[in-house]
PLY file of the C-alpha trace (Angstrom):
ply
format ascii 1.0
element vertex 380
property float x
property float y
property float z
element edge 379
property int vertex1
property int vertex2
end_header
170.10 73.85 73.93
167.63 71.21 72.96
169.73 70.82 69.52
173.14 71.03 70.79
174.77 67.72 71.30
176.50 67.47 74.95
180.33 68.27 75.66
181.98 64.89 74.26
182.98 62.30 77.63
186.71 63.79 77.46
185.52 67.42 78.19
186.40 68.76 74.52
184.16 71.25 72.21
181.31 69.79 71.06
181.08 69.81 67.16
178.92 72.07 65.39
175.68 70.21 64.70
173.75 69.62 61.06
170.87 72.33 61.34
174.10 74.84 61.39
176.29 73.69 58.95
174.45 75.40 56.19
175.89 78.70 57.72
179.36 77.42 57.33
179.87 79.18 54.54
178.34 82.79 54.62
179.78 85.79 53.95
179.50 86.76 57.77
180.57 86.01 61.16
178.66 83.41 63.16
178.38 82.10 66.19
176.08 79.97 68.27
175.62 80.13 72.25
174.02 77.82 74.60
171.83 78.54 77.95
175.89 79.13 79.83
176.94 81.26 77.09
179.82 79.03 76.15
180.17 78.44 72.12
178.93 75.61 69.98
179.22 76.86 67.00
181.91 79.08 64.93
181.73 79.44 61.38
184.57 79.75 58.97
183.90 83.87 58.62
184.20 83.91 62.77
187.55 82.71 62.39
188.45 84.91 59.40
186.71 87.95 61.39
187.68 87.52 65.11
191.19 86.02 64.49
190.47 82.87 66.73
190.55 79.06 65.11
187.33 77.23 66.10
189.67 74.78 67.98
190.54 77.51 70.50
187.12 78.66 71.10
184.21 75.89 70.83
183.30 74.94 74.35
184.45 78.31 75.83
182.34 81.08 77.45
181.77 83.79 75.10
183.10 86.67 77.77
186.81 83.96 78.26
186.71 84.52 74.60
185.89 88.01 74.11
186.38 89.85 77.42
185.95 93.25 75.62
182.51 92.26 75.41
181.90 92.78 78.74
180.31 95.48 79.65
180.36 96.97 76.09
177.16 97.77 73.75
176.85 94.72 72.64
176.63 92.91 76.79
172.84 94.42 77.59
171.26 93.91 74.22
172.58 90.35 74.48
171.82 89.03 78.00
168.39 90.77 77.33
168.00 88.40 74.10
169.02 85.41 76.44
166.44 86.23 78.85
163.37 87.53 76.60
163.80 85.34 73.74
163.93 88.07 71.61
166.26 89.63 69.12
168.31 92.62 69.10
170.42 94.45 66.74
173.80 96.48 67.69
175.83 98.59 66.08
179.26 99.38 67.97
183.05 99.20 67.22
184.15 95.57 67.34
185.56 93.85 70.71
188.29 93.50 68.44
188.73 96.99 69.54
190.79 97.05 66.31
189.30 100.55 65.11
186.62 98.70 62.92
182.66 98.60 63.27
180.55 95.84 63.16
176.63 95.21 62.73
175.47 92.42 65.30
172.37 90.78 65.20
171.25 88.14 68.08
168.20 86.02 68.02
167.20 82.61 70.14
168.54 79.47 68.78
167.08 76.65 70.88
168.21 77.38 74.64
170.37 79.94 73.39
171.37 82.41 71.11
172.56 83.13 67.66
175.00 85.91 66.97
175.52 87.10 63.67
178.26 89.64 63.13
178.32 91.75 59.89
181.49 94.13 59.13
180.15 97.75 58.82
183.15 99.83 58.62
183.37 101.26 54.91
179.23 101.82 55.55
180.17 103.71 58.49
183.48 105.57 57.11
180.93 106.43 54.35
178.51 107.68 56.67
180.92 109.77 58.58
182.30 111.50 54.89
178.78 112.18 54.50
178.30 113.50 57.83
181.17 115.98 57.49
180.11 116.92 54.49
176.45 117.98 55.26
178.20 120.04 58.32
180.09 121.54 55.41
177.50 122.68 54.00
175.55 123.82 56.71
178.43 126.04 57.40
178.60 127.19 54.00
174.80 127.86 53.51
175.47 129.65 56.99
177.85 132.41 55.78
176.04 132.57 52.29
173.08 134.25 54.64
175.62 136.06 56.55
176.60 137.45 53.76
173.64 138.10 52.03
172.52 139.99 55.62
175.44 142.24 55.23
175.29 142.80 51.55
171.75 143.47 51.67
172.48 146.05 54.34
175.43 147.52 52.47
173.82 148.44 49.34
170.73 149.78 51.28
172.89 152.64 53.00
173.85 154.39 49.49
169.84 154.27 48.00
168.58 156.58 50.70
170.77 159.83 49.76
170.25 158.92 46.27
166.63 158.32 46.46
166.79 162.05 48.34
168.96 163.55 45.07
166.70 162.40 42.68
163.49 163.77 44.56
165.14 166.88 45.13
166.41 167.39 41.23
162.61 166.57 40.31
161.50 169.45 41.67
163.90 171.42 39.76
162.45 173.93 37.29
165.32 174.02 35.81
165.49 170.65 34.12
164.32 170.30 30.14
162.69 167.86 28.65
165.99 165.52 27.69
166.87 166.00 31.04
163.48 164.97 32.60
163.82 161.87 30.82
167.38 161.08 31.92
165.39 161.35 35.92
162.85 158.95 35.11
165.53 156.35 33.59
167.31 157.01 36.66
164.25 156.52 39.02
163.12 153.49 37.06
166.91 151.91 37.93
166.48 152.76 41.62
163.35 151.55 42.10
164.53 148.37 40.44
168.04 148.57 42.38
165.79 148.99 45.38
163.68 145.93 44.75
166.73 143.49 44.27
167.68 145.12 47.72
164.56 144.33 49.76
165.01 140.90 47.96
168.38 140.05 49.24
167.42 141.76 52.63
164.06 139.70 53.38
165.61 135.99 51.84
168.34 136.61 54.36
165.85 137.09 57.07
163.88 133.48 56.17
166.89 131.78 55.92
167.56 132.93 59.62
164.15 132.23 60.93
163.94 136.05 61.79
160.55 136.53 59.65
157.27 136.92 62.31
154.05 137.17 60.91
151.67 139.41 62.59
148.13 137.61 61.30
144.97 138.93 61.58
141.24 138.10 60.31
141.68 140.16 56.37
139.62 140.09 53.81
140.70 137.97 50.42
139.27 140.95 48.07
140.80 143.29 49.87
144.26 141.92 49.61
143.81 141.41 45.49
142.24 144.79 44.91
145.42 146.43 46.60
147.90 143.96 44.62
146.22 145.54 41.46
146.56 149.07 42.41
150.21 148.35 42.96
151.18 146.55 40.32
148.90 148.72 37.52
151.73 151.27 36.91
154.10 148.78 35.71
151.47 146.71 33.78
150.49 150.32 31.97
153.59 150.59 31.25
154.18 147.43 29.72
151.22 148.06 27.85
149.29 144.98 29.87
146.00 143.85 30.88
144.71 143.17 34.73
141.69 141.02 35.50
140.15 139.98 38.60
137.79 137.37 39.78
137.22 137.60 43.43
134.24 135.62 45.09
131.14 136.98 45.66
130.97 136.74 49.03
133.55 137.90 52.06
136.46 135.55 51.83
138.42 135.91 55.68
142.23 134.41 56.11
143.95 134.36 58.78
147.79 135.29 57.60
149.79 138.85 57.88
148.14 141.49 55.61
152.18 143.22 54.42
153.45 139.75 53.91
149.88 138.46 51.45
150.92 141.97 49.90
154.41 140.62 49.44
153.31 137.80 47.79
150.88 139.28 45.18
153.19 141.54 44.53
155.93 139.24 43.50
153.70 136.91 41.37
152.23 140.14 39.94
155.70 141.78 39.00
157.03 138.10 37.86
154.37 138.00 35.49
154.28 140.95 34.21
158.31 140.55 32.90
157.04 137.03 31.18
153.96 138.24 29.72
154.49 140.73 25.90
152.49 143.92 25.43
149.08 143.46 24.78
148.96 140.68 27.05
146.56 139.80 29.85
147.38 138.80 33.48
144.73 137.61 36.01
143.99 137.36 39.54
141.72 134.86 40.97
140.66 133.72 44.18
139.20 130.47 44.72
137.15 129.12 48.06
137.11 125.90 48.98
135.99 124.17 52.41
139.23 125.06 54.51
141.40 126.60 51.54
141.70 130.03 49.75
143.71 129.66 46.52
144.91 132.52 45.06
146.25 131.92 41.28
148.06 134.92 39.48
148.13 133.87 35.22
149.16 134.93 32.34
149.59 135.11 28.44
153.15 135.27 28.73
156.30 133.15 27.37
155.25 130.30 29.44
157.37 127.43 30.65
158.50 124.04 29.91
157.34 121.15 32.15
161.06 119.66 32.78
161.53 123.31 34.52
158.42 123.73 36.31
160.03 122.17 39.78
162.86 124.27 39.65
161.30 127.66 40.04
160.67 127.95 43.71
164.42 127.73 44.60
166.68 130.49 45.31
168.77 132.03 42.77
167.25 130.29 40.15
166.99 131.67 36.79
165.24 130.20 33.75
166.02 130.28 30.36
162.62 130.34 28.26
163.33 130.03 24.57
166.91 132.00 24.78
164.82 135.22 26.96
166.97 134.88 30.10
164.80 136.70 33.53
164.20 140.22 32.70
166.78 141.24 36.03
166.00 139.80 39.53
168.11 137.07 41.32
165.63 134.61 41.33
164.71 135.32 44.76
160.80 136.29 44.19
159.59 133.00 43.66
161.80 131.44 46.12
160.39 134.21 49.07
156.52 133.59 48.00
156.66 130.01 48.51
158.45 130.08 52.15
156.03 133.17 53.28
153.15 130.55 52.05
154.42 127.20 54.28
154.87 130.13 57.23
150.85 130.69 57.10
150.71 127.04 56.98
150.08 127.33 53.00
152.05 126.23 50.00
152.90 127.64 46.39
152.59 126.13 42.97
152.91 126.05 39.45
151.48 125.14 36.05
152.14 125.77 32.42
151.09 124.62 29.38
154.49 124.78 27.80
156.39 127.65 26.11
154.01 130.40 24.14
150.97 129.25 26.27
151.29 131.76 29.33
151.85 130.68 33.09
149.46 130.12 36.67
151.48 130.28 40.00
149.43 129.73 43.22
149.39 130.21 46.54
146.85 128.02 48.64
146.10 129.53 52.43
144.29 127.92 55.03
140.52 129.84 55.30
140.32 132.06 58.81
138.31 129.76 61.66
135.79 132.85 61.93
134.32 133.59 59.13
132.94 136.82 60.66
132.93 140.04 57.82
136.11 142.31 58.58
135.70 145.70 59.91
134.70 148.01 57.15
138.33 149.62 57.28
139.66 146.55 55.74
137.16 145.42 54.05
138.14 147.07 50.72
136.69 145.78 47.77
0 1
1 2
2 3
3 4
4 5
5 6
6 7
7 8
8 9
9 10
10 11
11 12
12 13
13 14
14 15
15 16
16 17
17 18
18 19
19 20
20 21
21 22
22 23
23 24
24 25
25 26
26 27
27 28
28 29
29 30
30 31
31 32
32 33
33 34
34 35
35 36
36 37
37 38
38 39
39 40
40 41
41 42
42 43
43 44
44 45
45 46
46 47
47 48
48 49
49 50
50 51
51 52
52 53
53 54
54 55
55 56
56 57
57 58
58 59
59 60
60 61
61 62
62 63
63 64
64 65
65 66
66 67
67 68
68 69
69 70
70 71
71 72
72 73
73 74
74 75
75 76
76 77
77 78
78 79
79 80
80 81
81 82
82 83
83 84
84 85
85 86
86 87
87 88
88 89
89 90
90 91
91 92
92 93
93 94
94 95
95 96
96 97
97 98
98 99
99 100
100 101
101 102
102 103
103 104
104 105
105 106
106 107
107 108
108 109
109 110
110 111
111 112
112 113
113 114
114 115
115 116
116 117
117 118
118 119
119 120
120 121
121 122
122 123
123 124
124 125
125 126
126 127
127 128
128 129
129 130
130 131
131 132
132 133
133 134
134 135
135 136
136 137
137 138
138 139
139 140
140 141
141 142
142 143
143 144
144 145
145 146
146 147
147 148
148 149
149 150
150 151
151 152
152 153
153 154
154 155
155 156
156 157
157 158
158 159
159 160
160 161
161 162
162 163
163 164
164 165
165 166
166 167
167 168
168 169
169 170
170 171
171 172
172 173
173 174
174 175
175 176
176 177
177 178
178 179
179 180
180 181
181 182
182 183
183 184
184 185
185 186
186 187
187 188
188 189
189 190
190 191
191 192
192 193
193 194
194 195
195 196
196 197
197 198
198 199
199 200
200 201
201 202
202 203
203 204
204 205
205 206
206 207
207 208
208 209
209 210
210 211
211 212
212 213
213 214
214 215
215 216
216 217
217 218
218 219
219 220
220 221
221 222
222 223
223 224
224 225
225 226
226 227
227 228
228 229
229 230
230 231
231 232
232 233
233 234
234 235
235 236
236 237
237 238
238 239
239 240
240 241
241 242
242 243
243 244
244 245
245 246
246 247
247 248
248 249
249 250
250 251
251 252
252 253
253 254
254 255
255 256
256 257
257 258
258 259
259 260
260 261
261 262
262 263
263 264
264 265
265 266
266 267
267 268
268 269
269 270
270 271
271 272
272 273
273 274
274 275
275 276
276 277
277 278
278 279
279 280
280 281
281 282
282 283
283 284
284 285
285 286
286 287
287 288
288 289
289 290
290 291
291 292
292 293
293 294
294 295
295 296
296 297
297 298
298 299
299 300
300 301
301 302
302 303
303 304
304 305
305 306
306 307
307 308
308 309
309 310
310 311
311 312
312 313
313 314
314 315
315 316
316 317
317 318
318 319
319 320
320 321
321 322
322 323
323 324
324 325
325 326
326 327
327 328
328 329
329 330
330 331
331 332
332 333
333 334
334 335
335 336
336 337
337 338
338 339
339 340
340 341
341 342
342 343
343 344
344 345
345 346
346 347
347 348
348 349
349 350
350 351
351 352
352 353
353 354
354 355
355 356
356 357
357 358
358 359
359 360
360 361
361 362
362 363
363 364
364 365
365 366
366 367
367 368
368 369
369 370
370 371
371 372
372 373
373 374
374 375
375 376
376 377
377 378
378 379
């Protein structure tokens, strides 16, 4: 090394020389190497670290020294520093082979090389808690869907014969009034027992990647005029309003026609249990150059701002002003925003705050043909 002073006349170590005695006293181990890999330099952390006085090892080859080093991770990264004149970093268990990691960085000093040796093993015993503990709760999340798969399919089995009982008692003639209006109560609660069911069953199925789409060319209008038809009962009901403002002309996605249902559907049936009698919910679809939004609002309850992020994850249920989710598991949102990102699409959210009513949007990428859909599916 064009720095390094020469082995003293009597053969012993040379002494460290002024450029590195600045590194005396850092908080890590290092070492100096010349051109024949013997050490010139050992600071007061080396001999803390590797258990070896600077007397014993100054003068010495780094492998008479260390002969774990050897053929370990650290030998290639090093003898290519040596011969590129570059640096290298290495992480491996020390040649202390004491059970403890180390960090070592190498970089040309002169002729030779500088080795700087950082101890890494609460970073790493850190790591490896975390480690565990993400497979822990891989696991877990694992058997929730498990679970949710076989719950799903449990409750299913017992709504078909009772979906059968109460079709078969509505044709009774021999029900009164009272009694007629026990059935509907009772076919209101199915149909809601149903939808929690189809819920449970479908976030089971995107949490196990078992959801394909089967896409086709469909028309935006279309889609939104057969959301509406579905979700006017309820909204009658409820004594609320449905708009629509659709473009003018033939708006084309590309995306699964049962799963864009699925989606209006949810946003429509979330907004109608936020939004009071008399109020008004809205569909519109928006073009842009390679995007179709479509926004469901409403006049409802609203929501705050701090709560806005929250809503597209599972089993999440707000509390808007002390008016806890009108039933559901919170599963609606959380299924409409993982059907969007699976047509390449995302889902969104905006309120003004509470009392000021609610937007939720999906945005899908617009079909690469814009050719008009047969007149089948045209619709609107």
């Amino acid at each position: 090394m064009a720095d390094t002073p020469p082995l003293p006349a009597d053969g012993g170590p040379p002494l460290p020389f002024p450029p590195l005695l600045a590194l005396e006293g850092i908080r890590d181990a290092f070492y100096v190497c010349d051109p024949q890999w013997r050490i010139v330099f050992f600071n007061a952390c080396a001999e803390r670290h590797f258990g070896r006085r600077r007397e014993e090892v100054l003068g010495r080859s780094v492998y008479e020294v260390f002969p774990a080093a050897a053929g370990s991770a650290f030998d290639g990264p090093f003898r290519r520093a040596m011969l590129e004149r570059g640096t290298a970093r290495v992480e491996a268990p020390s040649v202390r082979q004491d059970g403890r990691w180390v960090e070592v960085e190498v970089a040309p000093c002169g002729d030779g090389l500088s080795v700087q040796v950082r101890d890494i093993s609460e970073r790493k015993a850190i790591e490896t808690r975390l480690r565990e503990r993400e497979a822990n709760l891989a696991e877990a999340d694992r058997r929730k869907d498990e679970f949710l798969a076989v719950l799903s399919h449990e409750l299913r089995n017992p709504l078909a014969p009772l979906t059968n009982a109460l079709r078969l008692l509505e044709r009774s003639e021999a029900l009164g009034a009272p009694e007629r209006e026990w059935l509907a109560i009772a076919g209101r609660q199915r149909a809601q027992l149903k939808r929690l069911v189809d819920d449970l069953l479908e976030v089971s199925r995107v949490s196990r990647g078992l959801i394909a789409l089967r896409c086709e060319s469909m028309s935006v209008r279309a889609a939104v005029r057969d959301a509406l038809e579905g979700a006017e009962p309820l909204a009658r009901e409820r004594g609320q309003r449905l708009e629509a403002t659709l473009p003018a002309d033939a708006c084309v996605v590309d995306a699964d026609p049962a799963r864009i249902a699925q989606i209006l559907g949810n946003l429509l049936h979330n907004a109608s249990k936020f939004t009071p009698e008399g109020g008004t919910i809205r569909v519109v679809a928006l073009e842009r150059d390679l995007e179709v939004e479509l926004r469901v609002e409403d006049t409802g309850i609203g929501i705050e701002a701090a709560q806005l992020s929250r809503l597209f994850e599972p089993f999440v249920q707000l509390d808007e002003g002390g008016r806890r989710s009108e039933g559901g598991l919170g599963i609606g949102l959380a299924l409409v925003r993982r059907l969007a990102e699976l047509h390449g699409g995302r889902a969104a959210a905006a309120s003004e705050g509470p009392g000021r009513g609610a937007a939720f949007s999906v945005t899908l990428p617009r079909c690469a043909r814009q050719d008009t859909p047969p007149p089948a599916s045209a619709g609107a």
